[in-house]
Every structure is written in structure tokens, then in C-alpha cells.
N, C-alpha and C positions, 0 to 999 in steps of 0.2 A: 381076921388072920391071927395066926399061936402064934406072936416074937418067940416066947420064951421057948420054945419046941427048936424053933431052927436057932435058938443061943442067941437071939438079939436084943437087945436092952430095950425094953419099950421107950426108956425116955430119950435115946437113940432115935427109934420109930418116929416119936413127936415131932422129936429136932428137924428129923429129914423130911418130912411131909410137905413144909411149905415150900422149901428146895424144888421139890417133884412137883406143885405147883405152879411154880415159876417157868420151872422147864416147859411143861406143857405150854402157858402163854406164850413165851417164844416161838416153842414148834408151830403152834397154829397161826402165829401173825409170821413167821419165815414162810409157810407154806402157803400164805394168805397171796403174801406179795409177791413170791416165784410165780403162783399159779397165774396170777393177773400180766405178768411181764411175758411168759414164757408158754403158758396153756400145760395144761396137765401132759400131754405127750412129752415136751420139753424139760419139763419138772422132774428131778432126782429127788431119792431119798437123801444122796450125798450133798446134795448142795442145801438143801433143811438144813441136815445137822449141821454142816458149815456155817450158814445165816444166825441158826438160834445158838449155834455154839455148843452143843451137845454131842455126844455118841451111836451114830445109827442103830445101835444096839437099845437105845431109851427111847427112840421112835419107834421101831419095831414091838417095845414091851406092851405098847399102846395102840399102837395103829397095825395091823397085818399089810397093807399094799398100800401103796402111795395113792389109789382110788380112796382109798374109805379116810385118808388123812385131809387129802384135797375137799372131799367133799363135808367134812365135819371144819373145817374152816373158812368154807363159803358159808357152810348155814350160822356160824356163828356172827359173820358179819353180813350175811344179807337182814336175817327174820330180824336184826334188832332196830333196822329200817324199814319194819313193815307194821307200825303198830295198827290195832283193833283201833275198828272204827265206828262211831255210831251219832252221826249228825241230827237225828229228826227224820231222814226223809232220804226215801232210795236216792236218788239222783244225787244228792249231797253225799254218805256214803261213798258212791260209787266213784264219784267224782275224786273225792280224798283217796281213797284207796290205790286207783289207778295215777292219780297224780306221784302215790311216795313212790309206786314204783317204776314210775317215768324217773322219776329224780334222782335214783337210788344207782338204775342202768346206765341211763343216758351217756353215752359217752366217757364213760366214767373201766374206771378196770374191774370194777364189780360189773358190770354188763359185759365187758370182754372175757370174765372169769365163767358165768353165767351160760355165756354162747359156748365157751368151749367146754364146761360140763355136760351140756346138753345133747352136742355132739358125742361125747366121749360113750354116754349114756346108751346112745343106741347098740354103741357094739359090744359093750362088756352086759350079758344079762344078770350076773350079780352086783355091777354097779346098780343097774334100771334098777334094779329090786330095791336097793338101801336109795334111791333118788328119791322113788313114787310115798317112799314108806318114809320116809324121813327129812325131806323139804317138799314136793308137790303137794302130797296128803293134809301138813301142817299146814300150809298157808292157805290152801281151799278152804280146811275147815273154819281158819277164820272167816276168810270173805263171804262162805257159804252163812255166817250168821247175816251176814247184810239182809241175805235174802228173807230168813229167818225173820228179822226184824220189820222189815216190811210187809209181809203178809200179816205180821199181825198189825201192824200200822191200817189195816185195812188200804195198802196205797196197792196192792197187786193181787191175781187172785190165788185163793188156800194154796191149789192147787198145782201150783207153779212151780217149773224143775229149775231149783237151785244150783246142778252142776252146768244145767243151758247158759243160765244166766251169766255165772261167771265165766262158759267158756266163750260166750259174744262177746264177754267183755275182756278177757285179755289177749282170746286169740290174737284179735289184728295187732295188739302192741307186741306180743312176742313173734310174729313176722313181720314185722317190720327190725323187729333185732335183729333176728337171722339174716333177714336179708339184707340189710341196710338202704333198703330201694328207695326210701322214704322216710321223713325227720319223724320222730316222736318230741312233737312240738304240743305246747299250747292248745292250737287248735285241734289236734289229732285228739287229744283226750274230751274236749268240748263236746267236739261229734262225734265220737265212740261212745260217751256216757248219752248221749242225749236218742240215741237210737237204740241203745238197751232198755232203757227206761220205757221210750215209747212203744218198741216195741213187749215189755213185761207189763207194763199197763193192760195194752190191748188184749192180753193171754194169748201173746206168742208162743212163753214159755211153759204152757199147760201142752205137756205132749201128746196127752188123750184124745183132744181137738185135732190130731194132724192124720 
């Protein structure tokens, strides 16, 4: 950016930088916590800038729609409870992985924020678009190494569909979110991991066979 073009002092520039950093922190932990109390339908831009103490005019320079705001402050604090994983051995993996995000949701306002992005997602198709492209996409790609890792572990075969695998394995935890029909206990992750596995051993998940 020219300061000197539009008359602004670079060492101005400097000063205010970490300012506008701060602000940002704010915005995304006000908008973090509204969305989890209140669900994005409920959520204002007016009550953000209220929370973080800022100008809806500062949230706007940054964010266009309280969609693309809400959801860059779910993924800031979801992915940083979602770390890579690589135990030895699918089953381990798998197990890990589904455990953080059992732990992460469960009952928790990051699972209440979660269910209602999700929702939200269906009806706005330029939210779906920045959801798929910018939390669903990143966290497959991790888990999609699990898969990765284990083919070459020689534990499954070459050929095995890594988007299968991960979808046996979180489908039933994310309906059980939605629905709430059922805990995401303990045992749910035990026998969710233990039926993928057995079933990618056998080359379930080789879809040429089917």
C-alpha cells in the first residue's frame, strides 16, 4: 500500500498496525462467543462491535456479511482442536482423531456453533461455497492423510477410497450432533473406529469391488 500517495506517515502506518490487530482479536472472539450463545441467525454485526468495542465500519472493512465473519471465527477456533495425527496404525489414528472431535463438540458451544453453521450453510449457496472450500475441504485433507498413511503401512489395501473412509467414520458422529438422539460417548467412538477399520482392512473401501 503508497502511505505517502494518500499523505500518511508510514511511521503512523507502523504505530497503527498492531492497533488493527488487536481489533481483529476482538472481533473474532465477540463473534466467536455471540455465535455460540445466540446461533448465527441471532448474531448482529451491532452487537460484535459492541462486544469487541469497535465501529461496525471496522468490521465491515474486513468482513462483507456477518456469514463470512461467523464463519472465519469458528474455524479459528475449531482447526486449532483438530491437530494431525499419526500413531503407528489406522485404528489408532482414527481413534485420535475422532476422539478430538468428540471432545472439541460435545456439548460444548463449539458443537452448538458447529450445528448451527451447518444448518445455516444449506441455505445461503455462497456461504456452502466458502464452508466446503475453507473448513470441510481443510480438515478432510488432514484426516484424508490417515488414510494415506496407512496404505502405505501396508495395513489396507493401495486401492482404498480415502473420502469412504473418512465419511464411515464421521458420518454417524455428525448425526448424532444434529440430531442429538444419541451420546457421543466413549463407547460410540470405540465402535465407530473399530468398524471402519475392520471394515478398510477387508477392502470395503476399494469401490471398484462394489
Amino acid at each position: 500500500m503508497e502511505y505517502v500517495n494518500k499523505g500518511i506517515d508510514l511511521d503512523d502506518a507502523h504505530r497503527t498496525r498492531p492497533r488493527s490487530e488487536l481489533a481483529k482479536v476482538a472481533i473474532l472472539r465477540a463473534a466467536s462467543e455471540l455465535l455460540a450463545e445466540r446461533g448465527l441467525r441471532q448474531m448482529t454485526i451491532e452487537d460484535v462491535a459492541a462486544r469487541a468495542g469497535v465501529g461496525k465500519s471496522t468490521i465491515y472493512r474486513r468482513w462483507p456479511s456477518k456469514g463470512s465473519l461467523a464463519l472465519e471465527a469458528f474455524l479459528d477456533d475449531f482447526l486449532s482442536t483438530q491437530p494431525a495425527v499419526n500413531t503407528g496404525s489406522l485404528e489408532g489414528d482414527l481413534r485420535k482423531a475422532l476422539s478430538a472431535w468428540v471432545t472439541t463438540v460435545n456439548g460444548t458451544s463449539t458443537g452448538r456453533s458447529l450445528a448451527s453453521l451447518i444448518a445455516e450453510v444449506q441455505l445461503d449457496p455462497e456461504m456452502g461455497f466458502a464452508w466446503r472450500e475453507n473448513f470441510l475441504e481443510v480438515v478432510r485433507a488432514q484426516h484424508r492423510q490417515i488414510v494415506v498413511h496407512a496404505i502405505a503401512r501396508g495395513e489396507i489395501p493401495s486401492d482404498s477410497d480415502a473420502n469412504l473412509v473418512i465419511d464411515m467414520l464421521f458420518g454417524p458422529a455428525y448425526h448424532r450432533l444434529l440430531h442429538g438422539h444419541l451420546g457421543l460417548t466413549q463407547e460410540f467412538v470405540e465402535g465407530d473406529v473399530a468398524m471402519v477399520v475392520a471394515g478398510a482392512k477387508a477392502g470395503a473401501a476399494v469401490l471398484s469391488r462394489h
